[in-house]
C-alpha positions in Angstrom: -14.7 -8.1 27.7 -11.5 -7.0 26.3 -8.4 -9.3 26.1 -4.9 -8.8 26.1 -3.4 -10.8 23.5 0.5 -10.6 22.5 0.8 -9.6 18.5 3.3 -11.6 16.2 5.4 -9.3 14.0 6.0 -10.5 10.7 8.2 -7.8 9.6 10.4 -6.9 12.7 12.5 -3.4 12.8 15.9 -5.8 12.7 14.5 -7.1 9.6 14.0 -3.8 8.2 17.4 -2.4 9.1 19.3 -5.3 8.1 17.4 -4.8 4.8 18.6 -1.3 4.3 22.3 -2.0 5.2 22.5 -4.9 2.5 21.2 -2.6 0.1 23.1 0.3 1.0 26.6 -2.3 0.8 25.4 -3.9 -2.1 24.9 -0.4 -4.2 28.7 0.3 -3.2 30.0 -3.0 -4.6 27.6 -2.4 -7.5 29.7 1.1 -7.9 33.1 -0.1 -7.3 32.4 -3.3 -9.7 31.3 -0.7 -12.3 34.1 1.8 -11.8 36.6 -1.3 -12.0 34.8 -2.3 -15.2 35.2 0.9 -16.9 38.5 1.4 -16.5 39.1 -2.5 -17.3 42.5 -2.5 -14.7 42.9 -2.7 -11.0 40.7 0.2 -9.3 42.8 1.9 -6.4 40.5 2.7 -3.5 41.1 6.0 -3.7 39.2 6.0 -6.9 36.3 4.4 -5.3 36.9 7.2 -2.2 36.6 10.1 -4.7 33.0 8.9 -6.0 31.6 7.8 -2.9 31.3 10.9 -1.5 28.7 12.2 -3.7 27.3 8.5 -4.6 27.0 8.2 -0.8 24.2 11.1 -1.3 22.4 9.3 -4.2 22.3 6.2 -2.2 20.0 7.3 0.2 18.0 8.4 -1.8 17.8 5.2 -3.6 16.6 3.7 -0.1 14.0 5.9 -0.4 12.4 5.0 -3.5 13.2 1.6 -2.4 10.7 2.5 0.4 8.2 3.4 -2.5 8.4 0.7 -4.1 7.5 -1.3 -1.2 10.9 -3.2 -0.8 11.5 -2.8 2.6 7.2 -4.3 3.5 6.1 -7.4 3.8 7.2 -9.5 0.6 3.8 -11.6 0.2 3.8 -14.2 -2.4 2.1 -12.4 -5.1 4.9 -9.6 -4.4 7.5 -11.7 -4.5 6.3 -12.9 -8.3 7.0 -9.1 -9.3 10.1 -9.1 -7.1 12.2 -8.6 -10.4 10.3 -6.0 -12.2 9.7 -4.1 -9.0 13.9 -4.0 -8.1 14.2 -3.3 -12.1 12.2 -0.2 -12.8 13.3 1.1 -9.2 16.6 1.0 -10.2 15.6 2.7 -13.9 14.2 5.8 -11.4 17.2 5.9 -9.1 19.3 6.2 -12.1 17.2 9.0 -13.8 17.6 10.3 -9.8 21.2 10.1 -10.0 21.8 11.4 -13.7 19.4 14.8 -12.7 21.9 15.0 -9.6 25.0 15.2 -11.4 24.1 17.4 -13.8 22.1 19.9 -11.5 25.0 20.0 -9.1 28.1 20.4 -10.8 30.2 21.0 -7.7 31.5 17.2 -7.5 32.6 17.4 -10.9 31.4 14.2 -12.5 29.2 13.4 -15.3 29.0 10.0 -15.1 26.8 8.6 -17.9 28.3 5.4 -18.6 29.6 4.9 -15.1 25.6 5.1 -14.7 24.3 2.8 -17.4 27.2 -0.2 -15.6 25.8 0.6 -12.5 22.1 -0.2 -13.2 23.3 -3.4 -14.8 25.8 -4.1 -11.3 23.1 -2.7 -8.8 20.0 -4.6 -10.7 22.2 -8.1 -10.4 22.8 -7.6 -7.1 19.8 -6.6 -5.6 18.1 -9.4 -7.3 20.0 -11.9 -6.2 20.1 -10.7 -2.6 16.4 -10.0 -2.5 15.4 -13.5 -4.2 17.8 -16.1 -2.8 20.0 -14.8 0.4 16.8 -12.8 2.1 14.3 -15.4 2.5 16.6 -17.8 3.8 18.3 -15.1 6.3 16.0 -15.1 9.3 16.5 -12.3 11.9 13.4 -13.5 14.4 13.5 -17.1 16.0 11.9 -19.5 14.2 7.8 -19.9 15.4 5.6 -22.5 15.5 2.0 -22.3 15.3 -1.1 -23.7 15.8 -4.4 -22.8 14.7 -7.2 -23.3 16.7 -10.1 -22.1 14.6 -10.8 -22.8 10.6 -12.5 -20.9 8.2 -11.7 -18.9 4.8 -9.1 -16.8 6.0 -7.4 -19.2 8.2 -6.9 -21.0 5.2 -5.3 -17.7 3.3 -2.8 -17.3 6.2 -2.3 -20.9 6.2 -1.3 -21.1 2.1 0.3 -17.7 2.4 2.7 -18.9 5.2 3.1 -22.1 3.3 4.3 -20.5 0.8 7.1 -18.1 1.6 9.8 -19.2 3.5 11.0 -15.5 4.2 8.1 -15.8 7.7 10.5 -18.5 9.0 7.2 -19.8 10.3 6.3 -23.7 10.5 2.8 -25.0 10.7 1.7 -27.6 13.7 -1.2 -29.8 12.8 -3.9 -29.8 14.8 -4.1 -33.8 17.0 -1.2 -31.1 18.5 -3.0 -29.3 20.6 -2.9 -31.9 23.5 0.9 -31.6 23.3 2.0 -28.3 22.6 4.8 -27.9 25.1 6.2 -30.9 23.8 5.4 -30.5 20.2 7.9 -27.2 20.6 4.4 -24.7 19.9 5.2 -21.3 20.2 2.0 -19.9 19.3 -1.7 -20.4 19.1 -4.0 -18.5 16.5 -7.5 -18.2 18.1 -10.8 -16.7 16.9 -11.8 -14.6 19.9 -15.6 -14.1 18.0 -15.8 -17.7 18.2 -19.5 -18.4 19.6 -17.6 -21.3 21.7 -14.2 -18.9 22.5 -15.4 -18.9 26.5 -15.2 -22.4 26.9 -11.8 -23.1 24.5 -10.1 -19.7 26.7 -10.5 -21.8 30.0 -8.4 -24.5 28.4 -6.0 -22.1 26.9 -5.4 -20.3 30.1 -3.8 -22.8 31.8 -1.0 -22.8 29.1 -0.2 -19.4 29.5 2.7 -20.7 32.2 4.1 -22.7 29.6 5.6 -19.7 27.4 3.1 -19.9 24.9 1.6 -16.8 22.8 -1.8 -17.0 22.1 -2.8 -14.8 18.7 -6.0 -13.7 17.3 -6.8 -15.0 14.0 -8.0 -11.2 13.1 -4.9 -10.0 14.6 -2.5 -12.6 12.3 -4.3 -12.0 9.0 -3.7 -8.0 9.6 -0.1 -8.1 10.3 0.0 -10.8 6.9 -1.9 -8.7 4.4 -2.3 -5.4 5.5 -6.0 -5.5 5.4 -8.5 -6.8 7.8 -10.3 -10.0 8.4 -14.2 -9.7 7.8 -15.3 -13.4 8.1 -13.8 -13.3 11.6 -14.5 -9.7 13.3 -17.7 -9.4 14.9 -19.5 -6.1 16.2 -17.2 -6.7 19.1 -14.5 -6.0 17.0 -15.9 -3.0 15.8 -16.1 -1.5 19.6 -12.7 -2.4 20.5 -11.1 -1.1 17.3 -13.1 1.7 15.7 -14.2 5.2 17.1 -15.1 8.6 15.1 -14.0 10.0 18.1 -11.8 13.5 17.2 -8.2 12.9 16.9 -7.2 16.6 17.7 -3.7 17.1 16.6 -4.2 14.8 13.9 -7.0 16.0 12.2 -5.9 19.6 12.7 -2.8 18.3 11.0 -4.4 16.5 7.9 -7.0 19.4 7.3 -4.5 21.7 7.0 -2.2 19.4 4.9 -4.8 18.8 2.4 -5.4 22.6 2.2 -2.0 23.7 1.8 -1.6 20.9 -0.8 -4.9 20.9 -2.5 -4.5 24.9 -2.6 -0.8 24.7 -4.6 -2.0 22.1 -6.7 -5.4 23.4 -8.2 -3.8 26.6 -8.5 -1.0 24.9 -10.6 -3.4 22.6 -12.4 -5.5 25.4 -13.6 -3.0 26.0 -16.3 -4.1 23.0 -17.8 -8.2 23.9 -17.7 -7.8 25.6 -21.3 -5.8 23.2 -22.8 -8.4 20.4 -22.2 -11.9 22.7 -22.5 -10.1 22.9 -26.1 -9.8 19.4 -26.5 -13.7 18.4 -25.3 -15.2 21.0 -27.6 -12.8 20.0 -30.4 -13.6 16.2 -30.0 -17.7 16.2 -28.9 -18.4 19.8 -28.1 -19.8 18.3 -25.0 -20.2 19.7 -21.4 -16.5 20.3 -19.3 -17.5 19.2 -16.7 -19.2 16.4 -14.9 -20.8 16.7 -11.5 -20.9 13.1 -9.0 -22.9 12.1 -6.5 -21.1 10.4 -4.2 -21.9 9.0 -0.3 -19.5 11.0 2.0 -18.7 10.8 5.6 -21.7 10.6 7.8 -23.8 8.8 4.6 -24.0 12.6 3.4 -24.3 13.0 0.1 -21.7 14.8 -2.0 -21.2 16.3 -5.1 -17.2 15.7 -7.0 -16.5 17.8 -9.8 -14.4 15.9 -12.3 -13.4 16.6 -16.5 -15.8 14.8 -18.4 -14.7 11.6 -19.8 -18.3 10.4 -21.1 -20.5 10.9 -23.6 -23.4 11.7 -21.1 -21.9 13.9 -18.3 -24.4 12.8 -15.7 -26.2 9.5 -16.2 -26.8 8.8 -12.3 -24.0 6.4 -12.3 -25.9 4.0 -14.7 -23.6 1.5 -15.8 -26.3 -0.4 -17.6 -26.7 2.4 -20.5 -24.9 0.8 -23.9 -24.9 4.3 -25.4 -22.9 6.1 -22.6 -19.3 5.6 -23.3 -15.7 6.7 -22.7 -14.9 9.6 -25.3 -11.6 9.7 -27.2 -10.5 12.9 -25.1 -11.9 11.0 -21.8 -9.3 7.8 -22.5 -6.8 10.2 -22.4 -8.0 11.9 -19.4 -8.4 9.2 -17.5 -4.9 7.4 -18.5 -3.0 10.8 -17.2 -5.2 11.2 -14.1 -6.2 14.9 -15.8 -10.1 14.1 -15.3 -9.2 14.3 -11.3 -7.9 17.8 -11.0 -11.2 19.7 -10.5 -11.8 17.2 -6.7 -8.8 19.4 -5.8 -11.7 21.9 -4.9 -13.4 19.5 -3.5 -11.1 18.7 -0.8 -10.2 22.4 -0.4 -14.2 23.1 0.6 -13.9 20.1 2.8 -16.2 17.4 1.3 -13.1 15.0 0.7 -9.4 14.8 2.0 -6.4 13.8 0.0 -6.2 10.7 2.2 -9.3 8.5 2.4 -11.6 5.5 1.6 -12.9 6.3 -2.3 -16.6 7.6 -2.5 -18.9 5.1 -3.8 -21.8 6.0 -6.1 -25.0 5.9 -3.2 -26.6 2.8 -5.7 -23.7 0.7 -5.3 -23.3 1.6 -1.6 -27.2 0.7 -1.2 -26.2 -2.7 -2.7 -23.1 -3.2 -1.0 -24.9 -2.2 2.2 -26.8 -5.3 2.2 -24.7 -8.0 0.9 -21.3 -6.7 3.1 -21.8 -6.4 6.7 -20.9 -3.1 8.4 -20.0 -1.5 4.9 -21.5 1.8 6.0 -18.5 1.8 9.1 -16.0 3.3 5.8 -18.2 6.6 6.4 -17.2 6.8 9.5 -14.0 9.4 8.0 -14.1 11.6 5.6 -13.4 9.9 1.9 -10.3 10.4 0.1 -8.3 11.3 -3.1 -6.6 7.9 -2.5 -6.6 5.8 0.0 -5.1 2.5 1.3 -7.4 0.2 -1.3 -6.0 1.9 -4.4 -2.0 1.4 -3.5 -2.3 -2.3 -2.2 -5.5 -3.9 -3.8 -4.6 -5.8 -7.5 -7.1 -4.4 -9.9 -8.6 -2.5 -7.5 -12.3 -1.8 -8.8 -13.2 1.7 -9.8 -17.2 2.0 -9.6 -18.4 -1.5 -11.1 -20.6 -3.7 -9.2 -18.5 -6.1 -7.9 -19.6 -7.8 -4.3 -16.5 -9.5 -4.1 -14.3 -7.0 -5.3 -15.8 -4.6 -3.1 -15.4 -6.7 0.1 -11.9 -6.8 -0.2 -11.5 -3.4 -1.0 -13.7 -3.1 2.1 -10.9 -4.7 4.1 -8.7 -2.7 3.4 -10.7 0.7 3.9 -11.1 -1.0 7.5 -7.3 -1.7 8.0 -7.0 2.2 7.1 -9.5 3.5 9.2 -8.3 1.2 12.1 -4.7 2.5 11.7 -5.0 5.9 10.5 -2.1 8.1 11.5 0.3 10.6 9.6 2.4 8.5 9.0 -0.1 6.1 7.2 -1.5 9.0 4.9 2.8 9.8 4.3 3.0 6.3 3.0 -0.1 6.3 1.0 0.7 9.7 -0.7 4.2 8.7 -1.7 3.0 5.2 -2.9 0.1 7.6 -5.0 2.7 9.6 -6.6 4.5 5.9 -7.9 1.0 5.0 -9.0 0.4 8.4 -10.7 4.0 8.1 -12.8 3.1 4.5 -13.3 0.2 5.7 -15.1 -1.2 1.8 -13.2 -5.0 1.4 -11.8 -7.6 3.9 -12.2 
């Protein structure tokens, strides 16, 4: 039986545009309070005409790496704690951005380095305080009420993470509430359709449907809130409803020819770097160049990735136990500049990976992870990936250690990816890589 159900958007479009449109005004005060503070005397606005032309240019693509950066998602608590070193180091970027510009393209005839250097200082104190104290209490959607009807370990996430940040404009009814919910001024009721008991509670629940109330899956809530999927509440029903290797035509055509355009540019490129770091492995161990992976693909095939070696023992079956097998001096470096992953390029041109895509697992691990996570095999349902969804939103996102719990969230959000797949997703993931990549953060 499938049910439709009305899905609460935490993050609405309005939201999102009135986002961009404070920015965008706040990086032309920013300018015309740092074109004022140069010249130390009152700024005509024709002053302030002349450079907005080509600042106008820059701007947008300061939204852009805004976009990057994640600052127009959804600002979860643990976001908001790096709110300020986020806006900062965006605003070092668009800066670098803007000083390339200038000096590239001569034709507007500015140069502005110090006009620049003010600016980051204007646009950083700007930003900040719009993002941290006027956005969260500036609420675009009306004002919910909810109710949850279920419990469990999630329920209880949502529940603190709603509780938490003010910017959901969302307040919590207690539960003796449920006899009263017209009157208690409920808007919404979070349910667990994979509840054993759901037939009995949905007879109830019906009859309120003439009373203006939404009635939300828990599942559906804890997506929209994290951006990864539930998996103490979905149930093979879920599974049905949700996830198919069914053929996307146009967009599988689409990705596979992405990833061989791409991958075919950029292992050409890369192999100028090949001698420079055979040099370095023979100089530093005089060990092998390459190692070769086995790694659990899609269909539970087995594949084999070609990386640079950064171990002592190229090939050790993925032993993590073994004291003497350790990260060379050359291999640190390697891995800290993302060299050691150049050779998969080849891999994804012959078709055993895509740029886009749940990480392949060592088969051990996957045999472990098999049995203590439920439906962990559905991630090889697609084809696995470069980088994927896990590695841009996960904190500390585990590499190849043993790690149960680790794993299961990464799990998550392999499931919200292959739920949601579209080109659009694998954009967002790619551009969020390339942040990752100068960031030199995870691994």
């Amino acid at each position: 039986m499938v049910y439709d159900f009305r899905q609460m958007k935490i993050v609405s479009k309005k939201e999102v545009l009135a986002l961009i449109l404070g920015d965008f005004v706040l990086f032309i005060v920013a300018l015309w309070l740092s074109l004022a503070f140069r010249s130390a005397s009152f700024l005509p606005f024709s002053v302030l005409g002349e450079h907005l032309k080509p600042f106008s240019i820059i701007f947008v693509i300061w939204i852009g790496v805004f976009y990057v950066a994640d600052l127009y998602g959804k600002h979860t608590s643990i976001f908001r704690r790096k709110l300020p070193s986020i806006i900062f180091y965006s605003q070092l970027v668009n800066s670098a951005i803007a000083l390339i510009f200038f000096y590239l393209i001569p034709y507007f005839g500015i140069t502005p380095k110090t006009l620049l250097f003010v600016d980051l200082v204007f646009s950083f104190l700007l930003i900040f305080l719009w993002r941290s104290f006027l956005v969260p209490n500036i609420h675009v959607n009306q004002r919910e009420r909810i109710l949850f009807a279920c419990k469990g370990q999630d329920v209880t996430e949502i529940e603190e993470e709603i509780k938490n940040n003010a910017r959901y404009n969302i307040a919590i009814a207690e539960a003796k509430e449920i006899n009263k919910l017209k009157e208690s001024g409920v808007t919404s009721v979070v349910v667990n359709l994979y509840d054993e008991d759901i037939e009995e509670a949905l007879k109830n629940f019906y009859k309120m449907i003439f009373s203006n109330i939404r009635f939300i899956p828990v599942h559906n809530l804890y997506e929209e809130l994290f951006d990864r999927e539930s998996l103490s509440t979905i149930k093979e029903q879920w599974f049905l409803e949700n996830i198919s290797n069914h053929p996307k035509p146009i967009y599988d055509s689409l990705k596979r020819l992405m990833d061989i355009a791409i991958a075919g540019v950029l292992g050409l490129v890369s192999l100028v770097v090949y001698p420079f770091v055979y040099l370095a492995i023979k100089f530093d161990d005089k060990g092998d160049i390459f190692s070769f992976q086995d790694r659990v693909g899609k269909d539970n095939k087995i594949i084999r990735l070609i990386k640079f070696r950064t171990m002592s023992i190229a090939n050790d079956g993925a032993n993590w136990g073994k004291t003497d097998n350790k990260v060379t001096r050359v291999g640190w470096w390697l891995r800290k500049t993302r060299i050691d992953e150049l050779p998969q390029l080849w891999n994804v041109l012959v078709g055993d990976l895509s740029l886009i895509g749940p990480r392949p697992e060592f088969p051990d691990p996957v045999a472990l992870y098999s049995q203590d996570i439920p439906y962990y095999n559905i991630r090889h349902l697609i084809k696995p990936g470069l980088s994927g969804w896990a590695q841009i939103k996960q904190d500390g996102e585990p590499h190849h250690g043993i790690s149960i719990s680790d794993t299961r969230v990464k799990f998550s959000y392999d499931l919200y990816y292959i739920k949601n797949r579209n080109f659009w997703l694998d954009l967002s993931i790619a551009l969020k890589t390339i942040k990752i990549l100068l960031m030199q953060k995870g691994k």
